[in-house]
N, C-alpha and C positions, 0 to 999 in steps of 0.2 A: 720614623723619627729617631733623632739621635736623645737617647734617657739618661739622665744619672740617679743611680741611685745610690745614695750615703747610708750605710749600714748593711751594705750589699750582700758581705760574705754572712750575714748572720743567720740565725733560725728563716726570719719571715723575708728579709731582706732577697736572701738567696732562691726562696722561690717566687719571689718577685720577678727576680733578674733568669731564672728559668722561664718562664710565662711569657716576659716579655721576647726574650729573645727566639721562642719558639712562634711568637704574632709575626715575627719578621723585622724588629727595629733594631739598633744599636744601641749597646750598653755597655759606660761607664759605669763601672762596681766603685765604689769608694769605700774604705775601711781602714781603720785605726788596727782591726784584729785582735784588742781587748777580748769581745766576746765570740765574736767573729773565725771562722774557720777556714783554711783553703778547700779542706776535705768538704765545703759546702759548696763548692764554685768549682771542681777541680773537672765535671763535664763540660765545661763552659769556656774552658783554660784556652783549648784550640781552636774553639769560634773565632773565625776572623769579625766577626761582628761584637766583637766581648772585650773588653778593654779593661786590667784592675791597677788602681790606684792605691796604696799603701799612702795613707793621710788622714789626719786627723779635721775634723771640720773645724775644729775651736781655731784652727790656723783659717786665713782668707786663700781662696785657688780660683783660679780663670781656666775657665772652660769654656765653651760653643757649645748648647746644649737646644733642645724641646722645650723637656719637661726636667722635672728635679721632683722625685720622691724622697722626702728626708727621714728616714727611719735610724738616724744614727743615736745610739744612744742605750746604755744597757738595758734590761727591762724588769728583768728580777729582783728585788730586795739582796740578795747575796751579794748581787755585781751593782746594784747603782747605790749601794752604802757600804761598802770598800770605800770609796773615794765621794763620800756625798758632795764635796766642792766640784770635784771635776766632773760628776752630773749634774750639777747647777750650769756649770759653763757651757755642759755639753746643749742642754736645753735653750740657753739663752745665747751664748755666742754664736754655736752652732749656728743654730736660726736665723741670725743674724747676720752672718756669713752666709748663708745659702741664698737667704732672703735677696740681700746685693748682691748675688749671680744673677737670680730671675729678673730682679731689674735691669741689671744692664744688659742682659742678653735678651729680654719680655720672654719669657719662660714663666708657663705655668708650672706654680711648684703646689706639690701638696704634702704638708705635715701631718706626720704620724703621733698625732695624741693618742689618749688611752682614758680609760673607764678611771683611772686614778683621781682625774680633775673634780671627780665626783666624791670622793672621800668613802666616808663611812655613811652610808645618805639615809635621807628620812625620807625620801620617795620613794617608791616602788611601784613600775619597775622604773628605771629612769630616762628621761624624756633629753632633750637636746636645751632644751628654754632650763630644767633646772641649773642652778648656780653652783651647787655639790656643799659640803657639808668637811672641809678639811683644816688638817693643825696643822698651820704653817710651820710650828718650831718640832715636830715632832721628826724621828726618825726616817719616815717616809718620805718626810718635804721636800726632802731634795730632788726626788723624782714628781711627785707630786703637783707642789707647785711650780718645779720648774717647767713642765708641761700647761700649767694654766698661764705663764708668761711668756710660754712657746705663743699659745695661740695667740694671746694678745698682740704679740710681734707679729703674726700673722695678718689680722683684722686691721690693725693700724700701717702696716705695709697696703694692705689694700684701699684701706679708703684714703691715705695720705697721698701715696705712689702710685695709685693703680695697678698695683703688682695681681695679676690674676692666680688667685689661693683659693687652693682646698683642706678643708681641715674632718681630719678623719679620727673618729673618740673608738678606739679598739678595745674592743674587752678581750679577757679571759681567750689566748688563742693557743691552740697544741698542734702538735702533728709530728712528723720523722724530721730530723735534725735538731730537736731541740738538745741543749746542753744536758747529759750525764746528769750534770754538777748545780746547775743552776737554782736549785731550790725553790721550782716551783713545783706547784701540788701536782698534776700529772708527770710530771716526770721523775719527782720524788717517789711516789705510789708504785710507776712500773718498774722504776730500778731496784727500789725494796721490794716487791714480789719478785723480781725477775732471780733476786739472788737471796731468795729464803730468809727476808730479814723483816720485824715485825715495821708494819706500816706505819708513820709516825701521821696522829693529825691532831691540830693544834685547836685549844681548844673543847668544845662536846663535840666535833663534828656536826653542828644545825646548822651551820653559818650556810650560806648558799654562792653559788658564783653561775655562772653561764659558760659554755664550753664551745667555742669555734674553730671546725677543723679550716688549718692553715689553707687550701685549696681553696676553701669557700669565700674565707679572707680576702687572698689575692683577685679573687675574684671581684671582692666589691670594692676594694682602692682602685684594680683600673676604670672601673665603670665610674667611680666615683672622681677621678682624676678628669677624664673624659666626658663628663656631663658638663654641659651650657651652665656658668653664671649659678651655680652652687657654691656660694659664698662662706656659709654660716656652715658649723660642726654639724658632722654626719654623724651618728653610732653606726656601728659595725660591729657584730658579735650577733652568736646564737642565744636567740632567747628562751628558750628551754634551759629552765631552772633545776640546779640536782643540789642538794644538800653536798657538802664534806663528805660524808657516811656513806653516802650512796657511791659515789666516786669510789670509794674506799673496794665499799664491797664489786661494785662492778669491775676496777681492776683485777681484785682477786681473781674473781672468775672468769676472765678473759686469760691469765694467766696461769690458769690452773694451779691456783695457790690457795694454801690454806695459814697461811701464815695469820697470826694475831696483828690486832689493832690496838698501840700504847698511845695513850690522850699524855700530852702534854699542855703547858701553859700557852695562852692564846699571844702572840705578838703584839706590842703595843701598836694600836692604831688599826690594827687590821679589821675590814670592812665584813660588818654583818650581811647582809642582801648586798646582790650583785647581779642585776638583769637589766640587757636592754630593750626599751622602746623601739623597733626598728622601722616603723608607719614613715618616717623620712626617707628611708635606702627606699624603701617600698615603693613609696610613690613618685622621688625623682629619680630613683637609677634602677628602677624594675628588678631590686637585690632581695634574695635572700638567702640565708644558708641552704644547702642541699642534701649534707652531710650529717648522719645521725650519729650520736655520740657513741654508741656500741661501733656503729662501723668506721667511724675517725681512731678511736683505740685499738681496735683490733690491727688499723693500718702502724699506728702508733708503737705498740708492742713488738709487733715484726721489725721495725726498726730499729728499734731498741735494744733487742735479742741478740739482732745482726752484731752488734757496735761493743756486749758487754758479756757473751755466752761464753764462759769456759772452754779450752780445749774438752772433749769427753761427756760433756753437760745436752745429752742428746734429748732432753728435753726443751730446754732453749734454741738448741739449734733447729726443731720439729717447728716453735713457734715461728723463728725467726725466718721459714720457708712457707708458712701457713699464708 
């Protein structure tokens, strides 16, 4: 099949766009490169099956496509409140603009929601039927609910248009590529061990989150893109629950750090429990993670080492071939 994926060069995007073009189809990468890197795509560069586009979705483009996986859109707090207007647009234009590709091309698209839609929730763990529990005006909203009005454009593309949509709720996902800089919890964690600097966790560290290595991911969007007439939001994400704390301490020691842990102030909004229900992937895409959280970081760490070791820093370097 010929693929686009929007958000191609990024973390999760780019091992989409590796997966897929190792199944044997073509892929259009599409990227803005806000978050986005070449260094994620640069094996891919001389596939004659690989095609990259320099474009913003918030603009409308005509392509000849399959399928349309839309992953474009920052996903950290650091990068999608820089500019919380332009993740609003990103979320709703975007969508909008992709949405009318798959129409007039009938291309299946599937949108990359997130565990966000869920807020700060009073369920546990959380189901696909719950409604989530979020502040529209608060800080986060703009990634937030701009993904709860993702979906919506979704549901109402499909039952107005017949546009054939998949919608996929991602939790908490890691693995090698992610941003140095991005300011989320595992990559914050290995970059402070990795270079002797006390671990920062916000908060008492109880809050809990779920932890999905990226492989396992990519795994359940294509199965989830490729299943029969799965309309309604999937969860995606490993449900094995770890405290902040534990995070904390298991990087250390994956790291061979002994560096201290400094609690700061908790971020407004930021969600206490964070696990998914996955009895849905389970029973209509035969999904589940495969990857345990020790052995996702350890792959994790080595990456990371690669990307930030000092000249001379032969400890990092040990890791980063480990």
């Amino acid at each position: 099949m010929r693929i686009l994926v929007t958000g191609g060069a990024g973390f999760i995007g780019s091992h989409l766009c590796d997966r897929l073009i190792g199944d044997g189809h073509e892929v259009i990468c599409l990227d803005n490169f806000f978050t986005g890197r070449r260094e994620n795509i640069l094996q891919l560069l001389d596939n004659h099956r690989f095609e990259l586009l320099r474009h913003d979705v918030i603009e409308p483009i005509l392509l000849e496509v399959d399928q349309v996986y839309n992953l474009a859109c920052p996903a950290s707090p650091i990068h999608y409140q820089y500019n919380p207007v332009k993740t609003v647009k990103t979320n709703v234009m975007g969508t909008l603009n992709m949405l009318g590709l798959a129409k007039r091309v009938h291309a299946r698209i599937l949108q990359a929601s997130t565990s966000e839609v869920y807020g700060d929730p009073v369920e546990h763990p959380q189901t696909e039927k719950y409604w989530g529990n979020v502040n529209p005006i608060g800080i986060r909203s703009c990634y937030d609910e701009g993904k709860r009005v993702a979906e919506t454009l979704m549901m109402d593309y499909h039952r107005q248009n017949h546009v054939d949509t998949r919608i996929a709720r991602i939790f908490n996902t890691y693995g090698p590529r992610m941003l140095e800089n991005d300011g989320r919890v595992v990559s914050n964690f290995i970059v402070q061990a990795l270079c002797g600097e006390s671990i920062t966790v916000y908060g008492d560290g109880k809050q809990t989150r779920a932890f999905c290595y990226v492989d396992d991911l990519v795994d359940g969007l294509i199965r989830l893109m490729n299943a029969d007439e799965v309309f309604d939001p999937v969860n995606l994400g490993n449900p094995g629950e770890f405290t902040i704390n534990q995070l904390a301490e298991e990087v250390k020691t994956l790291c061979g750090s002994n560096v201290k842990i400094k609690y700061q102030t908790l971020p407004s909004d930021d969600p206490r429990q964070r696990q998914p229900n996955i009895d849905r992937a389970r029973s209509l895409l035969g999904w589940e993670p495969r990857i345990g959280l020790r052995e996702g970081l350890m792959k994790t760490i080595a990456d990371f080492a690669k990307r930030i070791a000092p000249k001379g820093d032969h400890k990092a370097q040990r890791i980063a071939q480990s």
